[in-house]
C-alpha positions in Angstrom: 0.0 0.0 0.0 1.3 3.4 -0.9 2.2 6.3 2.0 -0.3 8.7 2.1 1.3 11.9 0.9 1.6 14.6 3.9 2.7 18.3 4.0 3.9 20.4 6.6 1.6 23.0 8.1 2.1 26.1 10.0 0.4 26.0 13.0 0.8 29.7 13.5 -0.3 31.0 10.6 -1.5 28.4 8.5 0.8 28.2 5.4 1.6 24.7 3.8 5.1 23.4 2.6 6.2 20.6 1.4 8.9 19.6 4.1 9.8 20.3 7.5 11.6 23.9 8.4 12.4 25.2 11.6 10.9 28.6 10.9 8.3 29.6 8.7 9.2 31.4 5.9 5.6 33.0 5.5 5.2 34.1 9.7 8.7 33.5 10.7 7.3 31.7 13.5 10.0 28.7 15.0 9.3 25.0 15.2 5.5 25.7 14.0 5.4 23.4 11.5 3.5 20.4 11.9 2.5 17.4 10.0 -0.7 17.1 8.3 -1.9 14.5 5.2 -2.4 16.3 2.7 -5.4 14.5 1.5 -7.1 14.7 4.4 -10.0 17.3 5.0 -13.1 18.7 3.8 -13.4 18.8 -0.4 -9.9 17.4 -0.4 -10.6 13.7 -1.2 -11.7 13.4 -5.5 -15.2 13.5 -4.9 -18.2 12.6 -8.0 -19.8 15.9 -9.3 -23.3 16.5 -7.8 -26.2 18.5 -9.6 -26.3 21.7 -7.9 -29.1 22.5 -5.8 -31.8 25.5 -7.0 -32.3 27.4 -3.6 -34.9 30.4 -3.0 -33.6 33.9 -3.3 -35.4 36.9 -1.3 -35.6 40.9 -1.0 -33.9 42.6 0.6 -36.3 45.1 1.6 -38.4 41.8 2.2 -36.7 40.4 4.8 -38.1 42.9 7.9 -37.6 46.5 8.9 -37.0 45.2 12.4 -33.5 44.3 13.4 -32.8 40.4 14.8 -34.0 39.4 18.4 -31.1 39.7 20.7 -30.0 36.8 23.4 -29.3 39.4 26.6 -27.6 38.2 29.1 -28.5 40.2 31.7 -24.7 40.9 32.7 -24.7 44.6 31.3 -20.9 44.7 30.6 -21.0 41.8 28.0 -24.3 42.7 26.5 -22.7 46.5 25.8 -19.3 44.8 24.2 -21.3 42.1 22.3 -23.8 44.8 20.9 -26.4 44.5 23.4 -26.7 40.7 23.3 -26.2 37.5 21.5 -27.5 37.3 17.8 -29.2 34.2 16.8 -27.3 31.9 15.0 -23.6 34.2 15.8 -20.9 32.3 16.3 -18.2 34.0 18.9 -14.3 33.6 19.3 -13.5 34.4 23.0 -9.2 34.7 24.0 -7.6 35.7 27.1 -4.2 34.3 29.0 -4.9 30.9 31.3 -6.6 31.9 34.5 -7.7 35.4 33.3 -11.5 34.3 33.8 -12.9 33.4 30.9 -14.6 30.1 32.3 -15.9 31.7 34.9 -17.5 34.8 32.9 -19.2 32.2 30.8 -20.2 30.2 33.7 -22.0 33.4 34.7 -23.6 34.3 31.2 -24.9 30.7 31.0 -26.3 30.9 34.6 -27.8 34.1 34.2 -29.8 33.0 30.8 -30.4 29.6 32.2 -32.5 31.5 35.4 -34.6 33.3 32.1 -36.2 29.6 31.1 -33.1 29.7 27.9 -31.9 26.6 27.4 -28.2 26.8 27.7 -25.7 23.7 27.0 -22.1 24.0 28.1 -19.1 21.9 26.3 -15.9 20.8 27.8 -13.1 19.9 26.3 -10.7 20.4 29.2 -12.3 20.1 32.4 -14.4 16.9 33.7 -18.4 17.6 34.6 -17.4 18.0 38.2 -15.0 21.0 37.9 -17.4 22.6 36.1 -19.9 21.8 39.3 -17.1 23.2 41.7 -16.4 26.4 40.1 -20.5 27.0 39.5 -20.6 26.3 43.7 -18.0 28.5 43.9 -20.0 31.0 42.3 -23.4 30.6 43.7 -24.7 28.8 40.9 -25.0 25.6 41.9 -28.9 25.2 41.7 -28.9 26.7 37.8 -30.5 24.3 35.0 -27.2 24.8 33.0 -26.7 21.3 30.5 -22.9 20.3 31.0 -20.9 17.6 29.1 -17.5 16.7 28.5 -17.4 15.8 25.1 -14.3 16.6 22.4 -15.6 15.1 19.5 -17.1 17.6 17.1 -19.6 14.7 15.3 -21.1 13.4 18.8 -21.7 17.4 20.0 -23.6 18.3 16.8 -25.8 15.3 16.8 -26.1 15.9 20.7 -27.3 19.6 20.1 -30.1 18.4 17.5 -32.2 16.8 19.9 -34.4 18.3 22.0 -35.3 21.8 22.3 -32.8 23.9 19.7 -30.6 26.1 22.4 -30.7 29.2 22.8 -26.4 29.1 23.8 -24.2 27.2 23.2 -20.0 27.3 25.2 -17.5 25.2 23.5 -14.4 25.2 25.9 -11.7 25.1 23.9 -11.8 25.3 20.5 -8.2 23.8 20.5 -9.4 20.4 22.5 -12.2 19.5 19.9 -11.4 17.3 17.0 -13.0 15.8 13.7 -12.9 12.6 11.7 -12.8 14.2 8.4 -9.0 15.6 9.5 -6.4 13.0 10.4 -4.2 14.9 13.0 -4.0 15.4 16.7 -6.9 18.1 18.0 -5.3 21.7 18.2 -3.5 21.6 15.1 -4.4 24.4 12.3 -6.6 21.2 10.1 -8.4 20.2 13.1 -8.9 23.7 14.8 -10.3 24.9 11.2 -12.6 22.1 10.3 -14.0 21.7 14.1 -14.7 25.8 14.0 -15.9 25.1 10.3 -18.6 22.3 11.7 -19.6 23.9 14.7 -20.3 27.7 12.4 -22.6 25.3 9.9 -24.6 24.0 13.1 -25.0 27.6 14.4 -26.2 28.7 11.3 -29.0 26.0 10.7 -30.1 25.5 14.6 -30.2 29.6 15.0 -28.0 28.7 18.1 -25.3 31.5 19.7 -22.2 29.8 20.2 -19.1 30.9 22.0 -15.7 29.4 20.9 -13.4 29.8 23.6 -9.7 30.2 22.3 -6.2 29.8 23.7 -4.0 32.5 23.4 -0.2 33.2 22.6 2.9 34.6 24.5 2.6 38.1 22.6 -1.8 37.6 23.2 -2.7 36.6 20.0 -5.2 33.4 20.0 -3.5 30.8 19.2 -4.6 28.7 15.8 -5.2 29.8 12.3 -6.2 33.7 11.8 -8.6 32.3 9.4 -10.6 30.8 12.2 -11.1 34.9 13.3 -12.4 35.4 10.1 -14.7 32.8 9.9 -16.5 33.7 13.3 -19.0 36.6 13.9 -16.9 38.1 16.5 -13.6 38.0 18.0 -13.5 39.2 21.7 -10.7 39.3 23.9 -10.6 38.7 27.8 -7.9 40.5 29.5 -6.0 41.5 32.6 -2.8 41.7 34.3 -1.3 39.6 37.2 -1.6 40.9 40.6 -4.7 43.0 39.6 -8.5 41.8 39.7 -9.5 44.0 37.1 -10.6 42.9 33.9 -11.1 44.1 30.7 -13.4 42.8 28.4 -12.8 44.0 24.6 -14.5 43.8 21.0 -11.7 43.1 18.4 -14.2 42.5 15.6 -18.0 42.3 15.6 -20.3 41.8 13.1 -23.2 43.0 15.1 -21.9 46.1 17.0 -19.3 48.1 17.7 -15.7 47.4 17.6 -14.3 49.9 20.2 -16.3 48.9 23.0 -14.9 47.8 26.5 -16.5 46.3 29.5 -15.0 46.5 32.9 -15.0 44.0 35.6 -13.3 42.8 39.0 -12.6 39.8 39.7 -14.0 38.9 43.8 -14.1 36.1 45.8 -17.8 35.1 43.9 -16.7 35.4 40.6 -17.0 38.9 37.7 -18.5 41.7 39.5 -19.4 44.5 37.1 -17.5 47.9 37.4 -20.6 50.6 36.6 -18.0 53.7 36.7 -15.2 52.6 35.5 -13.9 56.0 35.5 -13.5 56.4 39.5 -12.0 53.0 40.2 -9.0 53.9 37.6 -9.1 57.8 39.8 -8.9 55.3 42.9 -6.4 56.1 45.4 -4.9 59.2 42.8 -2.0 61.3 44.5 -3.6 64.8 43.7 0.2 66.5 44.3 2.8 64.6 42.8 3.7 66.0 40.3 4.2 63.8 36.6 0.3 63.1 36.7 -2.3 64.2 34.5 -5.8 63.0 34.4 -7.0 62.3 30.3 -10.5 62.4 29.6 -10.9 59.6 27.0 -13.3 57.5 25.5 -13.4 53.8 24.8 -16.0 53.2 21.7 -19.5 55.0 23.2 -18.2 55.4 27.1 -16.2 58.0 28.6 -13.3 57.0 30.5 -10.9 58.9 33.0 -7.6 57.4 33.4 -4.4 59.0 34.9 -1.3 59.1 33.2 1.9 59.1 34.9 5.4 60.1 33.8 8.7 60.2 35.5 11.5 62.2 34.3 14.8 61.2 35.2 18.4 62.3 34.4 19.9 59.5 32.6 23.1 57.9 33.6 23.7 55.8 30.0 24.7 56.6 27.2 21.4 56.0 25.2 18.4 57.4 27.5 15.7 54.3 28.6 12.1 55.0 27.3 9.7 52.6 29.2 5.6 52.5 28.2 3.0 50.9 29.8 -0.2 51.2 28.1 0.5 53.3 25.0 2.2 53.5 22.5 6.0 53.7 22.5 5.8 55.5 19.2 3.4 58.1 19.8 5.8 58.8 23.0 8.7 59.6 21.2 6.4 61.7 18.4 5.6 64.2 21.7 9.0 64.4 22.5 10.6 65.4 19.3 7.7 67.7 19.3 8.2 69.2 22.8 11.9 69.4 21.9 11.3 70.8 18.4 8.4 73.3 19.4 8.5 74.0 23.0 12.9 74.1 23.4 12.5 71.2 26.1 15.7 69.0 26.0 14.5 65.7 26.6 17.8 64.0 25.2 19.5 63.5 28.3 16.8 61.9 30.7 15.4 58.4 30.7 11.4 58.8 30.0 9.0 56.6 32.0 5.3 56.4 30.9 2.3 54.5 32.7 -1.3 54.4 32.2 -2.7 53.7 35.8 -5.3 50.9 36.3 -3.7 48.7 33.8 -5.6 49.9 30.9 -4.4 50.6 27.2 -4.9 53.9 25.6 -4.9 53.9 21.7 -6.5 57.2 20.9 -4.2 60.3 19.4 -6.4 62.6 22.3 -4.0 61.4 24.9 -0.6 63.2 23.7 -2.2 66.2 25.3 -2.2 64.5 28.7 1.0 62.9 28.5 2.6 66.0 27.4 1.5 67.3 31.0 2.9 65.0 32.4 6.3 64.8 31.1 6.4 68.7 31.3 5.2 68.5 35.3 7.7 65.8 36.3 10.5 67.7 34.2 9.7 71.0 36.1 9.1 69.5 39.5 5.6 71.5 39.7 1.8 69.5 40.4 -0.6 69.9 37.5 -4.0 71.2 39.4 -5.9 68.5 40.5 -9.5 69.3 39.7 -7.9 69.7 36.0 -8.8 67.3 33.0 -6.6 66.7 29.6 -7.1 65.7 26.2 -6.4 66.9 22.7 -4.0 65.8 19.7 -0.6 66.9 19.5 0.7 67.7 15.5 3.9 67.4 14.2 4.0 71.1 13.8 3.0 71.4 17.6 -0.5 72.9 17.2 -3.3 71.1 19.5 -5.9 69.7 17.3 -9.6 69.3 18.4 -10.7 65.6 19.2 -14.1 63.9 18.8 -16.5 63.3 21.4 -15.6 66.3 23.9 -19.0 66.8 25.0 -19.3 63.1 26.3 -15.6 63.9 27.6 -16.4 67.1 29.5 -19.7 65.6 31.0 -18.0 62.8 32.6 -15.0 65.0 33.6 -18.0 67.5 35.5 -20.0 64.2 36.8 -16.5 63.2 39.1 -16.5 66.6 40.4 -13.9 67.9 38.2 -13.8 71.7 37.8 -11.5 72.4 34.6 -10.2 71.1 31.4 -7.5 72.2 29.3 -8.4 71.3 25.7 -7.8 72.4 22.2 -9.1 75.6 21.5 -11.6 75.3 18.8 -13.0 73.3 21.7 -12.8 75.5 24.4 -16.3 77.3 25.3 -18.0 75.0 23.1 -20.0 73.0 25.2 -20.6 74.7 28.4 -24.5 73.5 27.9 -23.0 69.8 28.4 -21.1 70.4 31.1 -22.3 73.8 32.8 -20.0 73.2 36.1 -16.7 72.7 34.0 -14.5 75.3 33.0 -12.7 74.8 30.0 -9.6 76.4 28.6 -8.2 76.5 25.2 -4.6 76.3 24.3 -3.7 76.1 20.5 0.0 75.3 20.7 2.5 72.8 22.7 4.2 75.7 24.3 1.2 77.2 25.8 1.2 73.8 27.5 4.2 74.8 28.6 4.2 78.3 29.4 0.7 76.6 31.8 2.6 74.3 33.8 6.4 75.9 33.9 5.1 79.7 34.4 7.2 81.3 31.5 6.7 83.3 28.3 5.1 81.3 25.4 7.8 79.9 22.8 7.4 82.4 19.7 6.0 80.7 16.6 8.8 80.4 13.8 11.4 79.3 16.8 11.8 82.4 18.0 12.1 82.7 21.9 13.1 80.4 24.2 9.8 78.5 26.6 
């Protein structure tokens, strides 16, 4: 009998060749390649042609001016990230580090639809029936009609699912641990992981069911598998945190259905995800009002307003090449506000090592914090508190003008609603929305060396490079 042909798959990133390499030439990922046979899978076997089937076509208009039914779960922090519930018939990709919580959010969602007559069915792939019994007693839930199985097999859990009442939910715990017979290789390897997802999306689609995929993630926090598995699904979200904090951040990196910028907050307690309903004063928690290198940035994370505070430290550098450390933005965007503060504002930021921190553990992407953590810097160079009833945001150019952001009436509202009385913003801003925010003074400032002519006390840098700040 002839050897079945076999290739060598990336399990990274997908991408087929012909013999084994250490590193991938197409991801440059290191002993990811696996082997596969290469006539094993879905249309890959010589099959007989079929006559195609004729299937009904319909309006558009037709099809209802109402939009879908949602699934809500009741826990107001995932419906706002999945787009205020689950969609019939969605299929969802949850990631997040090992022991982050995403077992136990789910146990929660399933409980809390479960207790609204729903009929909810959980999958295992990792854990036997009776951990998933401890951590539901552990949370409270042990009395909740919740349907549990451990079960890998992707065949046995699709024929499982068709009888009975169609669910309303379905949790499949890991995609990585679940494995078909159409693919000859081990379970978590890019065939498997792609034809399981593959079976499971078809079953969503027919039944009408939600169903969660629950995906293992990388050292750099990428899920792990084949990307096309994350463009197969409805919605990609991502479950994160950081060690020696309970909170938890629950964020939308695609979504068919909603928003994409949208974050829920939680902490993590003793009985399980509580939801955090102002974010925005647990990340002001604790806040040294006079130390100087802090600056409180009014931002926004898809539709909610968030206050963070940024932190900076200034110090003289003993190395020859200055350290620049960042925590929660962007290294890039730091050293853009530098050359700009050095090019615009005469601030010789050469010599000192640069240390940046978002507080709280958050991520800031938006270009309206480089107002904020030019404050900051310019405070802990100058030794001199920022005022602590005082609110930041606004986008720094390359030319050192501070250009107007979107959103600052949702900004300034929040920033009056935590008792804060001022805001230094751009200045086509500035006086703008005093009806929004009626107890909030806001001041303009059009260029980086007003910012520092504010905080330092001197004469405003002259346009053209004349003057000294």
């Amino acid at each position: 009998m002839a050897k079945p042909h076999t290739t060598f798959v990336c399990q990274a990133c997908g991408a087929v060749a012909q013999r084994w390499q250490g590193r991938c030439d197409a991801c440059g990922a290191w002993n990811a390649m696996a082997e596969e046979a290469a006539a094993a899978g879905i249309g890959a076997q010589a099959r007989p042609r079929r006559k195609g089937r004729v299937f009904g076509l319909t309006d558009l208009g037709a099809a209802g001016q109402q939009a879908p039914p949602r699934l809500v779960t009741g826990i107001a922090e995932l419906d706002r990230v999945i787009g205020g519930g689950f969609v019939a018939g969605s299929v969802l990709l949850l990631g997040g580090e090992p022991g982050i919580g995403k077992s136990t959010l789910l146990v929660q969602a399933c409980a809390s639809l479960a207790a609204r007559g729903a009929r909810v069915v959980y999958i295992s792939g990792e854990e036997a029936i009776d951990q998933v019994r401890l951590r539901a007693l552990r949370l409270g839930l042990g009395e909740v009609k919740v349907e549990l199985a451990a079960e890998s097999s992707v065949e046995d859990i699709v024929a499982t699912l068709g009888h009975g009442r169609t669910p309303a939910l379905v949790v499949i715990d890991s995609i990585q641990t679940m494995w078909t017979e159409t693919i000859e290789s081990a379970p978590g390897t890019v065939g498997q992981v792609r034809a399981a997802a593959q079976a499971l999306i078809r079953f969503a689609k027919a039944a009408g069911s939600a169903v969660i995929l629950v995906g293992h993630v990388t050292k750099d926090g990428q899920i792990a598998g084949p990307r096309v598995v994350e463009h197969m699904v409805d919605a990609v979200i991502s479950f994160e945190g950081e060690g020696g904090r309970d909170l938890r951040l629950l964020r939308a990196m695609k979504n068919r259905f909603g928003p994409t910028d949208e974050i829920g907050v939680f902490e993590m307690t003793g009985r399980g995800l509580a939801e955090v309903a102002n974010p925005s004063a647990l990340f002001l928690s604790g806040r040294e009002r006079a130390a100087p290198g802090a600056a409180v940035f009014a931002g926004m994370e898809g539709s909610r307003p968030l206050l963070v505070e940024i932190q900076a430290l200034v110090a003289q550098s003993a190395l020859g090449t200055p350290r620049r450390a960042v925590v929660g933005w962007d290294t890039a965007r730091l050293a853009t506000v530098l050359a700009v503060l050095d090019a615009h504002a005469g601030l010789r930021l050469g010599q000192y090592d640069i240390y940046l921190n978002v507080a709280g553990g958050l991520r800031v992407a938006e270009p309206a914090a480089d107002l904020a953590a030019a404050a900051a810097l310019v405070s802990s160079l100058t030794g001199r508190s920022l005022p602590a009833d005082q609110v930041y945001f606004g986008e720094i150019a390359l030319s050192g003008a501070i250009r107007p952001v979107a959103h600052e009436r949702a900004r300034l509202k929040e920033a009056a609603k935590l008792g804060f009385a001022r805001a230094l913003v751009p200045r086509a801003v500035a006086g703008k929305d005093e009806a929004g925010a009626p107890d909030l003074i806001s001041k303009g400032c059009a260029h980086i060396s007003e910012l520092v002519a504010e905080i330092a006390g001197a004469r405003p840098r002259q346009r053209g490079g004349e003057g000294t700040a």
